[in-house]
BAKE-646243 format. One record per residue: residue in one letter; x, y, z of N, C-alpha, C in turn. Coordinates in steps of 0.2 Angstrom, whole numbers, plus 5000, padded with zeros to 4 digits. Each point is the difference from the previous one (the first is absolute). Layout:
N
aXYZXYZXYZ/...
***
This chain:
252
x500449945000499650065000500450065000/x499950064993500650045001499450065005/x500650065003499950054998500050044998/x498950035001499950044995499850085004/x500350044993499950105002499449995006/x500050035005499350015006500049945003/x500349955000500249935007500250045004/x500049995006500250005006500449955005/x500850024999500249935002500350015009/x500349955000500550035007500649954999/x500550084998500849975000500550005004/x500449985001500750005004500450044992/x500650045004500449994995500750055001/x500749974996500350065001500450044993/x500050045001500850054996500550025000/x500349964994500850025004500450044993/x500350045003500550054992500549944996/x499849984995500449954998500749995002/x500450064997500650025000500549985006/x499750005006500350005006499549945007/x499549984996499549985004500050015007/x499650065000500050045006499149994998/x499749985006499250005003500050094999/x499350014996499950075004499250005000/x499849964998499249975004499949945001/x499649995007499749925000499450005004/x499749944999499549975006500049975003/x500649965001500149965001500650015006/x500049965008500450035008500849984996/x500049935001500650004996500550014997/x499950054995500250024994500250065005/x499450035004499950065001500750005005/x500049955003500750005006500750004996/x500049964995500849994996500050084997/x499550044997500350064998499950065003/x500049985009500150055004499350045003/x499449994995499250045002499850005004/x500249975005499649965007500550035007/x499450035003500550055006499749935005/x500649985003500049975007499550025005/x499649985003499750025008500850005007/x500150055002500350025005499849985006/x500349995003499349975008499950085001/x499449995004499950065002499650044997/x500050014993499950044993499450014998/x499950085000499049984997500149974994/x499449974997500149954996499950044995/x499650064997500050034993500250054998/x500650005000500450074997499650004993/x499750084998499749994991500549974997/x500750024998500450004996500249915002/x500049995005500349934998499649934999/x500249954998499849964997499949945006/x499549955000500349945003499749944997/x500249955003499849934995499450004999/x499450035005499249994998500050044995/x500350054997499850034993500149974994/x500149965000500349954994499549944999/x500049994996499249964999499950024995/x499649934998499650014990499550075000/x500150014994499650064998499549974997/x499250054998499549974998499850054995/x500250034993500050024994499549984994/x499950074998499550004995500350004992/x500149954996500550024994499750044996/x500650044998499550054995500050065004/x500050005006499950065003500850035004/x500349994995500950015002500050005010/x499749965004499949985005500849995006/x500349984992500849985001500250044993/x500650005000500550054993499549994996/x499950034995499850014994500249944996/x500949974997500149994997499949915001/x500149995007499849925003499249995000/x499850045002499050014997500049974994/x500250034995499849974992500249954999/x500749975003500149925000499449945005/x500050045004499249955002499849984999/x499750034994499549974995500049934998/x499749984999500149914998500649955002/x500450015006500149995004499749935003/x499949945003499949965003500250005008/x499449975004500349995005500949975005/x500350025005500649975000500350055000/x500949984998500850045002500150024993/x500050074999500250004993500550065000/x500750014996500550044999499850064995/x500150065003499750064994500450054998/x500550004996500650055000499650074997/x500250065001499750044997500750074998/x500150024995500550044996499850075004/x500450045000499950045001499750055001/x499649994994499450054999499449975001/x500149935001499549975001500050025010/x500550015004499950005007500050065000/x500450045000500150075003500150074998/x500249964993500250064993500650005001/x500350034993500749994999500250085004/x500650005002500250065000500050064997/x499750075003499850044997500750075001/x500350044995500550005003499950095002/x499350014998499750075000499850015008/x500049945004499850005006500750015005/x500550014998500650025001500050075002/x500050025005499850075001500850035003/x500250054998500650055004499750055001/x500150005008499850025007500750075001/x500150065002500550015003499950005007/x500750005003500249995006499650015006/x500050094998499750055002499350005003/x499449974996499449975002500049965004/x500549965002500149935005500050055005/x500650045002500450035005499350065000/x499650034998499550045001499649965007/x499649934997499849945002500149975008/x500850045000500449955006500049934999/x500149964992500249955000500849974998/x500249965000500450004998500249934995/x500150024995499649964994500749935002/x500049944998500649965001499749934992/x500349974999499849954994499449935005/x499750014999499549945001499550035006/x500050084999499450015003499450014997/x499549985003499250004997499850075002/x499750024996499750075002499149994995/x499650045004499450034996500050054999/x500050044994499950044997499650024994/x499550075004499250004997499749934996/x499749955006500049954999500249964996/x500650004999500549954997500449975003/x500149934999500549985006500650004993/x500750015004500650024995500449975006/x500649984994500749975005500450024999/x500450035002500850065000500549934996/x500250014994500549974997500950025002/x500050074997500650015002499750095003/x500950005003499850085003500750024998/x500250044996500750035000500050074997/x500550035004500250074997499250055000/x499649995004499450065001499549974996/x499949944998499749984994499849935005/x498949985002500249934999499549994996/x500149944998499649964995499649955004/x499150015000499549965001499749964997/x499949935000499649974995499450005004/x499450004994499450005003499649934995/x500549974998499749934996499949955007/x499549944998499749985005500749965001/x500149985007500649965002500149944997/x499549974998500149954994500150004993/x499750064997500049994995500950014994/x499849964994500649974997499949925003/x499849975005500349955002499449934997/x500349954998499749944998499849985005/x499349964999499749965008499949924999/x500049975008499749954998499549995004/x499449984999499549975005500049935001/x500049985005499749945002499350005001/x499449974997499450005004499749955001/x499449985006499849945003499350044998/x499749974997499250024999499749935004/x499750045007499749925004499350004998/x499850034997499349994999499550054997/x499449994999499750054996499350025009/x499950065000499750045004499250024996/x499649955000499350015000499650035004/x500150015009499850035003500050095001/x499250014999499950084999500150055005/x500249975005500450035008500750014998/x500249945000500950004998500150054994/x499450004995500450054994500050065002/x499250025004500250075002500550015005/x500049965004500850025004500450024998/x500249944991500850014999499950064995/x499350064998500150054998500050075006/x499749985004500150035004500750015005/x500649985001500549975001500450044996/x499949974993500350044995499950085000/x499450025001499950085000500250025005/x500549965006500250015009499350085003/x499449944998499450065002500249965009/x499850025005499949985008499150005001/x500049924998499249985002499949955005/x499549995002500149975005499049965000/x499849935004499349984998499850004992/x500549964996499749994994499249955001/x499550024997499549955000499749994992/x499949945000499849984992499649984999/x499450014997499549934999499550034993/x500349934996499950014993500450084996/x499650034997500350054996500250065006/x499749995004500250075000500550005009/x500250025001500650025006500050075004/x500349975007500350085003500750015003/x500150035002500450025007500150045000/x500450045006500250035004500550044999/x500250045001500850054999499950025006/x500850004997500350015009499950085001/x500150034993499950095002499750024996/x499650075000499450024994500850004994/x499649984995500450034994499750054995/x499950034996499850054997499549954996/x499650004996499449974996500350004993/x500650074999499949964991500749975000/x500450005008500649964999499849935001/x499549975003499949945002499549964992/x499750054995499649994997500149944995/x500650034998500649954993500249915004/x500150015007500349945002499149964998/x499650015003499149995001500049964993/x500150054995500049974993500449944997/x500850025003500349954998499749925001/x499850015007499949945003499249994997/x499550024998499649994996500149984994/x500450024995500349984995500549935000/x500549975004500449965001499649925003/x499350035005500049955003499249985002/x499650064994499250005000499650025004/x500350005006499950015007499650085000/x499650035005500050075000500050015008/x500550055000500250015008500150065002/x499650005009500050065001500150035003/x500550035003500350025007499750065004/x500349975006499350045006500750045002/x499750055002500850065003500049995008/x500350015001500149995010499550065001/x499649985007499750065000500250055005/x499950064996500450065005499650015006/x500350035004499849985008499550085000/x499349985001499750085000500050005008/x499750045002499650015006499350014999/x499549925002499550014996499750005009/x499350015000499650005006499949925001/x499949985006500049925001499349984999/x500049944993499249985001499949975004/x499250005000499849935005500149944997/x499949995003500149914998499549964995/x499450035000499549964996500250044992/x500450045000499750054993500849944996/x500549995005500649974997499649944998/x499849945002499649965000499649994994/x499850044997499450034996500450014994/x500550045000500550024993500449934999/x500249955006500549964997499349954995/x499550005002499549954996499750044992/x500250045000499850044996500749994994/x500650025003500549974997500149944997/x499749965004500249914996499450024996/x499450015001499749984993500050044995/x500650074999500450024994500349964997/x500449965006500549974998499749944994/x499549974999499949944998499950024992/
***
């Protein structure tokens, strides 16, 4: 059974820069420990620093193909695919894009030291949101690339496609996941869906994600906003009783 554009599977898998086989994605703990992505628990140590990683992170992902869910150019090898371990080399342009040498920017000195930075070779800096990494620095002059840290570089993937993901719970999750939206009581039944968010989000930013997931997965799904704390007058008791009955028989 291959897979097809809009399957929904769930993969393990990793990336490594041919050249040097250096991991620089995985889902796999393993993989994740031999190339160094997995920060140790310290005794002692709160367990979730944002920025670091630990072995619960690593685990199969559950992807919509077609929906560049993962890189764009491993997406399109999906396709017809068969369940199982399968190796996916991808060129250049097909991972990261070739080297672009207009994204080569010379910086003066001067702008650092305005900054109070001090520019050095292998610094990463953001600049107007760009992320850029200091190549050389000589003579009042540095040179920043702002090409992606990969690109130029040939890849290979290994992928374990464990299975195809029929459930309309799981799919919304793994679009929702993908859009890193913070939801919380997803509930399902049949076509249509809910949950929760952790914070109001604006209406016509949450709009797009609504849709995706209606188009990806049939589904029509509606999110309830946390409610903001009014100071309302306290009902009595029979009137709450009365609106919750009222509610359910909307609901049906």
């Amino acid at each position: 059974m291959s897979i097809q554009k809009g399957d929904f599977i769930e993969l393990d898998y990793t990336g490594k820069i041919v050249e040097d086989d250096m991991i620089f994605d995985t889902t796999i703990p393993a993989d994740a420990k031999k190339a160094g992505l997995i920060h140790e628990h310290a005794d002692g140590e709160e367990h979730h620093h944002h920025h670091h990683l630990h072995e619960e992170d690593f685990k199969p992902v559950v992807v919509c193909v077609g929906q560049n869910h993962v890189l764009p150019g491993l997406d399109k090898k999906l396709e017809g695919l068969s369940m199982g371990k399968h190796e996916i080399n991808l060129t250049e342009e097909e991972a990261f894009g070739k080297k672009n040498s207009k994204l080569l920017k010379l910086i003066p000195l001067t702008a650092f030291k305005e900054q109070k930075i001090n520019p050095q070779v292998g610094l990463v800096l953001n600049i107007d949101d760009a992320k850029g990494i200091v190549r050389s620095v000589s003579g009042g002059r540095v040179i920043v690339d702002f090409n992606h840290p990969l690109a130029g570089k040939e890849v290979l993937y290994t992928v374990n496609i464990n299975k195809k993901v029929d459930d309309a719970e799981q799919k919304i999750k793994a679009v929702l996941t993908m859009a890193r939206l913070p939801y919380s009581d997803l509930k399902v039944e049949g076509t249509k869906a809910s949950a929760k968010l952790a914070f109001e989000i604006p209406k016509e930013l949450v709009e797009p994600y609504l849709e995706d997931v209606k188009k990806i997965t049939g589904v029509e799904l509606k999110f309830v906003m946390p409610e903001t704390k009014k100071a309302a007058p306290e009902k009595t008791q029979k009137k709450e009783q009365k609106e919750e009955n009222s509610e359910k028989n909307n609901k049906v």
